[in-house]
VEXZALUM-182693 format. One line per 3 residues: number of its first residue (from 1); their letters; for each residue x, y, z of N, C-alpha, C. Coordinates in steps of 0.05 Angstrom, whole numbers, plus 5000, padded with zeros to 4 digits. Layout:
N
NUM	a	X/Y/Z/X/Y/Z/X/Y/Z; ...
END
This chain:
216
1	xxx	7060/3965/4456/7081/3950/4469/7076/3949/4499; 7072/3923/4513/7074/3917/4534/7090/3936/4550; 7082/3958/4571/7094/3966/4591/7107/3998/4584
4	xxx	7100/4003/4555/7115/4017/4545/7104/4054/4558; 7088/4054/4560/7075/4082/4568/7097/4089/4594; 7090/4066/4620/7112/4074/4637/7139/4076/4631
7	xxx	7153/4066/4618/7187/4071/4598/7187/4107/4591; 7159/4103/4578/7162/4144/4571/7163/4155/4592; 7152/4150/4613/7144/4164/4628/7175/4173/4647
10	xxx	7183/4141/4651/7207/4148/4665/7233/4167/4642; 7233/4155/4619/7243/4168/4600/7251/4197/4601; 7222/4212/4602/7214/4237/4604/7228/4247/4634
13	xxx	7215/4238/4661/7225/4253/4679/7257/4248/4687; 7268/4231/4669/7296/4225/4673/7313/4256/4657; 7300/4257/4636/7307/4279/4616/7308/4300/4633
16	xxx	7285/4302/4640/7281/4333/4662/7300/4329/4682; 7309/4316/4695/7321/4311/4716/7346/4318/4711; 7362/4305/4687/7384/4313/4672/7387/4340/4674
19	xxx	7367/4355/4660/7363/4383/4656/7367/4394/4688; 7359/4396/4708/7355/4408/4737/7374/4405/4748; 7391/4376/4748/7417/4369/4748/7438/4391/4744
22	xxx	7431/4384/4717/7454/4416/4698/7461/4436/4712; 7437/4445/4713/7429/4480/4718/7437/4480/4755; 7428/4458/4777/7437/4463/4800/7476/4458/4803
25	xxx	7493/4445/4781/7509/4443/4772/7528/4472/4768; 7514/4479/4755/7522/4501/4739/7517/4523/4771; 7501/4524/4790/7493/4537/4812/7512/4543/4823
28	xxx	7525/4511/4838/7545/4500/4850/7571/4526/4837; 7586/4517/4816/7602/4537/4805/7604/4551/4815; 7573/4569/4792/7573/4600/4804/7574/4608/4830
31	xxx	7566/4596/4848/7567/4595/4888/7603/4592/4888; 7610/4569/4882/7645/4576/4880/7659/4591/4869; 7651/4600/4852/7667/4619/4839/7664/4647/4850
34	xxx	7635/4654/4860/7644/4680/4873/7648/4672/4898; 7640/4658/4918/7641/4653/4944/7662/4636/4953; 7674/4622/4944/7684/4599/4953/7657/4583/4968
37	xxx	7682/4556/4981/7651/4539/5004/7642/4562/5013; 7635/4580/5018/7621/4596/5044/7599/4577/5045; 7595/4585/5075/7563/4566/5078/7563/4593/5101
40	xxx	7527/4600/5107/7511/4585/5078/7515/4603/5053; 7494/4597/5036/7500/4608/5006/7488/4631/5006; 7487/4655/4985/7471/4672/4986/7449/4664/4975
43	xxx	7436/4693/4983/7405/4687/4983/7395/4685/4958; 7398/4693/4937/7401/4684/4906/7403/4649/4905; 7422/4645/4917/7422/4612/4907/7416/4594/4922
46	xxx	7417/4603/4944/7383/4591/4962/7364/4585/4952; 7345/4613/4944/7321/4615/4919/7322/4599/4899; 7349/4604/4881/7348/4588/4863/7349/4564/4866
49	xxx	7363/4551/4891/7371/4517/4897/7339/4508/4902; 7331/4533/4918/7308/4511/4930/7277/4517/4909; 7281/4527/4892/7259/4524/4864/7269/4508/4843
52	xxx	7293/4493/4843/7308/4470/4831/7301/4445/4848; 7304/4442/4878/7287/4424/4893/7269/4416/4892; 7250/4435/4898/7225/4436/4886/7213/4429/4868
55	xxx	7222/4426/4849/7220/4420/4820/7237/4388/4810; 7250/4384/4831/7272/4361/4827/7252/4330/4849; 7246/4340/4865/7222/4322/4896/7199/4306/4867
58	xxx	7182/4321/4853/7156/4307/4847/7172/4283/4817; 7191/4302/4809/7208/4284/4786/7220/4251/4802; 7229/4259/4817/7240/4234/4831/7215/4212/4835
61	xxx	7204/4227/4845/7174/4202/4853/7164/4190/4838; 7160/4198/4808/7156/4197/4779/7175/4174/4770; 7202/4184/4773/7217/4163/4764/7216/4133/4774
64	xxx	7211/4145/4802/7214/4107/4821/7184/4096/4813; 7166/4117/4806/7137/4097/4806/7149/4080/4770; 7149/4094/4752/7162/4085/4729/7167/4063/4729
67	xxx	7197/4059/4747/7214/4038/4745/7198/4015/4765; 7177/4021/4786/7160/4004/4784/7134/3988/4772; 7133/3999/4749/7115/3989/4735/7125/3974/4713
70	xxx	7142/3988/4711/7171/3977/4684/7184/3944/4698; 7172/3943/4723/7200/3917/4724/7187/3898/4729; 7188/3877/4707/7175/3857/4706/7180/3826/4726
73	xxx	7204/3822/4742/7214/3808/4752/7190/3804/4774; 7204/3787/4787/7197/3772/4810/7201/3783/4841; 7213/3809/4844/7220/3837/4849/7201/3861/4856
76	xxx	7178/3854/4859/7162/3871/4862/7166/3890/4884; 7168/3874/4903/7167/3875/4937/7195/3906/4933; 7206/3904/4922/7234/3919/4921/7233/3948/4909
79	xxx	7218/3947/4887/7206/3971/4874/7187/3988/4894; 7168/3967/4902/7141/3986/4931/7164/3995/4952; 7175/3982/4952/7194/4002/4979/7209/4026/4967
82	xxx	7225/4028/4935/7233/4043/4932/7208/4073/4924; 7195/4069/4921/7171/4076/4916/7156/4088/4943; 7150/4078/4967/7147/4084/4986/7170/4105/5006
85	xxx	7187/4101/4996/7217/4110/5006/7214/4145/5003; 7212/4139/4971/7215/4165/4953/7187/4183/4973; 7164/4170/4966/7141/4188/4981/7153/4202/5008
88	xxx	7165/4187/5022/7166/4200/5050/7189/4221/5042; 7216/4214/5021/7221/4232/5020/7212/4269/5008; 7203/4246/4991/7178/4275/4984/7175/4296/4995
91	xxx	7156/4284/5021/7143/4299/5034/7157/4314/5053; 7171/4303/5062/7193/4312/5083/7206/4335/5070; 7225/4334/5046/7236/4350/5033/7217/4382/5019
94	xxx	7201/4369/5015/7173/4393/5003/7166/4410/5020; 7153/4393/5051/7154/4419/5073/7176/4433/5072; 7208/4430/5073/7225/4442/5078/7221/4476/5054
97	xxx	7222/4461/5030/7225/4482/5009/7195/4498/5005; 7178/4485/5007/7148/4501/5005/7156/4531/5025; 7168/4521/5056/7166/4543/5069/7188/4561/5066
100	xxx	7214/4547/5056/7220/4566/5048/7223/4586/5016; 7206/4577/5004/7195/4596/4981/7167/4609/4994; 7160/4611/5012/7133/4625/5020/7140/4643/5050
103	xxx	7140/4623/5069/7139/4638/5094/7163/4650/5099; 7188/4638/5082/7215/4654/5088/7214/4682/5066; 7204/4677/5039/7207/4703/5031/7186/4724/5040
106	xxx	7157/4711/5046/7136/4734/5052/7154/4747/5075; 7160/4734/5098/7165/4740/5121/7205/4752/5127; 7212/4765/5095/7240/4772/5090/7247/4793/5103
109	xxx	7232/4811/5114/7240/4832/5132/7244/4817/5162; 7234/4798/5173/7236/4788/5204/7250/4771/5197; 7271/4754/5179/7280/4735/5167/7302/4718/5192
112	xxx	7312/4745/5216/7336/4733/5228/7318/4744/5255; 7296/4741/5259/7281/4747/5281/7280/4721/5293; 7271/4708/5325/7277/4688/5330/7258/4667/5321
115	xxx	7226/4685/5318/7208/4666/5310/7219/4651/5283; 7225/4662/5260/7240/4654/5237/7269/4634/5237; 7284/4648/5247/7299/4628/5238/7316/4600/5243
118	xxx	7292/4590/5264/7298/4564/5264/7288/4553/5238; 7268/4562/5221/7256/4561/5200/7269/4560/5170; 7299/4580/5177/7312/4585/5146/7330/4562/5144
121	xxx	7325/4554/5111/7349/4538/5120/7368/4528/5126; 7382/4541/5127/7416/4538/5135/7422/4553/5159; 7399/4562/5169/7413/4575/5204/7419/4547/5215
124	xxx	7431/4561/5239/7441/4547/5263/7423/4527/5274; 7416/4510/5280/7397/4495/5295/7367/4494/5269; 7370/4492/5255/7344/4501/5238/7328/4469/5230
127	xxx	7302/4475/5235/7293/4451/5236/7284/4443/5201; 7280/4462/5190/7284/4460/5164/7294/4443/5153; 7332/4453/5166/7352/4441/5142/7351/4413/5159
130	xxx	7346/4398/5184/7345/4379/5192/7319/4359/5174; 7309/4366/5169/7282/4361/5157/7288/4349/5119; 7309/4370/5111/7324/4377/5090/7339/4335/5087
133	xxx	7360/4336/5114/7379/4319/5116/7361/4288/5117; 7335/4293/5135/7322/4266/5130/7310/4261/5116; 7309/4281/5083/7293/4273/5067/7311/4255/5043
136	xxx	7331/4287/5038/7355/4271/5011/7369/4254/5031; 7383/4253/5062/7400/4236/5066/7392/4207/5062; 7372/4211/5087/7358/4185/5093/7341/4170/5084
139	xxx	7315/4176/5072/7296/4167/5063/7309/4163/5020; 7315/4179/5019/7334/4183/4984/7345/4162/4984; 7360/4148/5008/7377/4137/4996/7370/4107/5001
142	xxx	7352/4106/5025/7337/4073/5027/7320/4070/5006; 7305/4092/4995/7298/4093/4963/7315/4079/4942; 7336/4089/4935/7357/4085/4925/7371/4050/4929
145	xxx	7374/4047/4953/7383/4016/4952/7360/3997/4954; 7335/4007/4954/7314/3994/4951/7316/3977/4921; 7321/3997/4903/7312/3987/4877/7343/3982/4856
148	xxx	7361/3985/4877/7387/3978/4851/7398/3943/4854; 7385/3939/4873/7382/3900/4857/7370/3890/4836; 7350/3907/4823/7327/3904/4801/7353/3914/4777
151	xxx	7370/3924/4784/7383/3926/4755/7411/3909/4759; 7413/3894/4734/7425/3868/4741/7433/3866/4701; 7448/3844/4707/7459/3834/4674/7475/3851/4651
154	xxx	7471/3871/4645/7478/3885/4627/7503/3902/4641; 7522/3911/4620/7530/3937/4634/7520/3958/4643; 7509/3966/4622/7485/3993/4628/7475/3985/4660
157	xxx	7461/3962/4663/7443/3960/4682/7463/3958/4719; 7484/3951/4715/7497/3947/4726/7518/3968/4731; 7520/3993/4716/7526/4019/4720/7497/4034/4740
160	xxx	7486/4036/4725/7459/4042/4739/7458/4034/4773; 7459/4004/4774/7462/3993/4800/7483/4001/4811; 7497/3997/4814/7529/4015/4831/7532/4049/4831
163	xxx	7513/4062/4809/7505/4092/4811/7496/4090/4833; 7476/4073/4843/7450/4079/4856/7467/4074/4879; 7475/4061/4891/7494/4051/4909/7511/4059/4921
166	xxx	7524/4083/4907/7550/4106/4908/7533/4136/4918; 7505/4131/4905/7491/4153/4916/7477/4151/4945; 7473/4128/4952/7453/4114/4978/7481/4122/4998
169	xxx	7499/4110/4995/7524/4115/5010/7537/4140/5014; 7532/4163/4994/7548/4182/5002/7518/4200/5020; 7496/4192/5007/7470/4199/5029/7475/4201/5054
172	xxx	7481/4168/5058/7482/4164/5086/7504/4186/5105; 7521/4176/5085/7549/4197/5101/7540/4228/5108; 7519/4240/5091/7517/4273/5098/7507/4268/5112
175	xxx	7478/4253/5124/7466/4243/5148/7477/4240/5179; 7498/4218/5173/7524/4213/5196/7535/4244/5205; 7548/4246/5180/7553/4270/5194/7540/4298/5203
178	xxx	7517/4299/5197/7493/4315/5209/7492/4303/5227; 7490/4294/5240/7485/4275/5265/7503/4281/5282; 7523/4276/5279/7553/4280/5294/7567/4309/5297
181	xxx	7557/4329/5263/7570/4356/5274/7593/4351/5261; 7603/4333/5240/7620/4334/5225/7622/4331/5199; 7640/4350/5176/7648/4356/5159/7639/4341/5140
184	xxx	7636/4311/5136/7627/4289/5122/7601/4299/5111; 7580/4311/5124/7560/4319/5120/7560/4327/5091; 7585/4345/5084/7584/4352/5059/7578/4335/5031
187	xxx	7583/4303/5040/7586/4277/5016/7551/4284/5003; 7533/4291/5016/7507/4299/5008/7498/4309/4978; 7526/4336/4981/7520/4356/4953/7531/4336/4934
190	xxx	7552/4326/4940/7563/4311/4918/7547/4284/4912; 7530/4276/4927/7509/4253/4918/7483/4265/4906; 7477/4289/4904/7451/4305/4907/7449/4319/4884
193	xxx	7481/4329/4884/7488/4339/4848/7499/4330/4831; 7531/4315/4827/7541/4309/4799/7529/4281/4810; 7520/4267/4820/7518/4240/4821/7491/4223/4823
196	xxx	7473/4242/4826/7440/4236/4815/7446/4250/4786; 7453/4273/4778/7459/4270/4751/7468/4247/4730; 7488/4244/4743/7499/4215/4724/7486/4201/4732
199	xxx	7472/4187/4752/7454/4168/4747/7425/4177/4739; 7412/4197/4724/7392/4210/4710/7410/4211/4688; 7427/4212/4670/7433/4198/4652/7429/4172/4636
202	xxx	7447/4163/4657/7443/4132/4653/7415/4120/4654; 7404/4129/4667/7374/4122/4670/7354/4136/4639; 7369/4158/4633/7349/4161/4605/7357/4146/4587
205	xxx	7392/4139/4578/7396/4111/4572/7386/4086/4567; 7379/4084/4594/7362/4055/4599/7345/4061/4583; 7324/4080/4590/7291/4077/4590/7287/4071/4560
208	xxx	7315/4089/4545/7304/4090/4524/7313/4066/4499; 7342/4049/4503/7336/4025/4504/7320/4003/4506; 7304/4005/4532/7288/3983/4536/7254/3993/4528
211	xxx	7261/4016/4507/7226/4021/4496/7214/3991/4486; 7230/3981/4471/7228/3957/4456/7227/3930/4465; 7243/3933/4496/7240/3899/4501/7236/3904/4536
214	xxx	7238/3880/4535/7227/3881/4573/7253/3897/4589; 7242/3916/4606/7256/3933/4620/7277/3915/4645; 7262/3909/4668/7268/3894/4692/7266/3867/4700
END
């Protein structure tokens, strides 16, 4: 079947994504339920957030290449950007968490020393979590409105599109308000967790619908 290998493919890392979804879901909670908001989180769900990140960055990239190979339209131009988008976020986001699963834990005894913690993520001034904000805020979400004109006609596809849309927007807002030093900043988790979830739903949905007929 014409096109079909990429359909699995997105298929597959939509599944996984679902799954990482869950479980940073389920994080969230547990962080509320013993902590309330405290910010930042403890160091347990730090670790755990940012080996769920980690693990959540190369899935994403997967998915947008997918849905660019999958979309047969006249649309091309729309997919390479979302596609290009995703890479920078990538990378951006990956430095953040590489260092801190390496140089923040090797270096856990000097952790609040000055060399360090411009480094951790959630300190004060930390270039990290700035690094953090221009990956899922900014770059995630021009990703994101890159490619939700390509879903069009259907309901499904058209849930999908306004997912994507609801998530690019509340992006932007954690961004703004990183920027500004205000509270808004928070719209991030809620685009980052229950709402790339539901749209990694809907998207395994799709994929697996359109095994059979033209995707995009």
């Amino acid at each position: 079947m014409k096109n079909n290998f990429p359909r699995q493919i997105g298929f597959w890392s939509s599944i996984f994504l679902v799954a990482l979804g869950v479980i940073y879901l389920v994080l969230l909670v547990f962080q509320f339920s013993i902590q309330g908001f405290s910010f930042p989180p403890s160091q347990s769900v730090q670790l755990t957030g940012g080996i769920i990140t980690f693990l959540t960055v190369p899935l994403l990239v997967i998915l947008y290449t997918a849905i660019h190979f999958t979309n047969t339209g006249n649309k091309k131009i729309l997919s390479s950007l979302g596609v290009s988008f995703s890479i920078l976020f990538a990378a951006t986001v990956s430095i953040n968490r590489f260092v801190q699963l390496t140089v923040i834990q090797q270096g856990s005894q000097g952790a609040t020393s000055g060399d360090l913690t411009r480094f951790l993520p959630y300190s004060s001034g930390s270039i990290m979590f700035a690094l953090e904000m221009l990956g899922w805020g900014y770059f995630s979400s021009l990703a994101a409105l890159s490619i939700a004109p390509l879903f069009s006609s259907s309901r499904l596809n058209l849930s999908i599109r306004w997912m994507l849309v609801t998530y690019a927007l509340f992006s932007l807002l954690s961004v703004i308000g990183y920027a500004i030093q205000s509270p808004i900043s928070a719209a991030g988790f809620i685009a980052w967790g229950p709402i790339l979830t539901a749209l990694a739903i809907l998207l395994v949905v799709y994929f697996r619908k359109s095994s059979s007929t033209e995707a995009i």
